[in-house]
C-alpha positions in Angstrom: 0.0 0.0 0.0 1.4 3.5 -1.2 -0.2 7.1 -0.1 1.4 10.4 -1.1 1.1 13.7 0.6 2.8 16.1 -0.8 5.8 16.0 0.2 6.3 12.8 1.8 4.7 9.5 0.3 4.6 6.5 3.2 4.9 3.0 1.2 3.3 -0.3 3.8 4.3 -3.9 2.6 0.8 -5.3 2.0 1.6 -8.5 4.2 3.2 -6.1 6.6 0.0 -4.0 6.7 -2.5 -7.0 7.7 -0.2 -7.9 10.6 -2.6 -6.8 13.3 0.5 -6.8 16.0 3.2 -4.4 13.6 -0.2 -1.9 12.8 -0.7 -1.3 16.9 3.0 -0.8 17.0 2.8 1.4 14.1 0.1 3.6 15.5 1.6 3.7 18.6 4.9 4.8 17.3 3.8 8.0 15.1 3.9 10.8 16.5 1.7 12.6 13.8 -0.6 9.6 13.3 0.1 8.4 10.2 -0.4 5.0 11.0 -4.2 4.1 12.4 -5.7 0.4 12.9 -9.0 -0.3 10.7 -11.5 -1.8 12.2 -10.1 -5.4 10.9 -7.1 -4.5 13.1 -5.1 -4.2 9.4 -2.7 -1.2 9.2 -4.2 2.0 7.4 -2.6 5.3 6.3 -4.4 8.5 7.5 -3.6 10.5 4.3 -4.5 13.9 5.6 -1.5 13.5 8.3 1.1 12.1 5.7 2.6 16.3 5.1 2.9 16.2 9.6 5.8 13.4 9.1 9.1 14.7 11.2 11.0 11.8 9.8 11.8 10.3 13.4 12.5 7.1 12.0 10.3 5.7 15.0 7.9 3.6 12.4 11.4 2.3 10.7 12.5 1.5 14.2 9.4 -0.7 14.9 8.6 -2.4 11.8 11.0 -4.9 10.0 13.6 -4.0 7.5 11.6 -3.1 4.4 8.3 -3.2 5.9 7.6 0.5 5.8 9.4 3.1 3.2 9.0 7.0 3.6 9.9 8.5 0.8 10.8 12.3 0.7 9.1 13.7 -3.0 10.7 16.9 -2.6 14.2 15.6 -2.7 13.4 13.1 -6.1 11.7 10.7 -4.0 14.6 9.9 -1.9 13.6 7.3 1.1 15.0 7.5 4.6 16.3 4.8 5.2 
């Protein structure tokens, strides 16, 4: 799953997003609430919050390696990494 703000654009491994355990973590994590639980438990991306990104790394830090991209689209779409 891919949303774009824009300036940042958050990228979600779809098997990483139904993991009901890594979404709570997610939410949790953000600071600007980015991340939000569906009512499935799956991961969702609250679009209107994806421009509030800091770029904390704390989502990085609590998903697995690749899991979760954020992609900067004012700097040709570099991704912290």
């Amino acid at each position: 799953m891919r949303k774009d703000g824009i300036f940042i654009a958050v990228e979600v491994d779809d098997q990483a997003a139904a993991d009901t355990a890594l979404a709570r973590r997610l939410t949790e994590a953000c600071p600007v609430d980015i991340f939000a639980q569906g009512a499935s438990g799956a991961l969702e991306l609250v679009e209107r919050n994806l421009d509030e990104c800091v770029l904390c790394r704390l989502c990085l830090d609590a998903s697995p390696e690749g899991a979760v991209r954020i992609v900067k689209l004012y700097d040709d779409s570099a991704v912290l990494a």
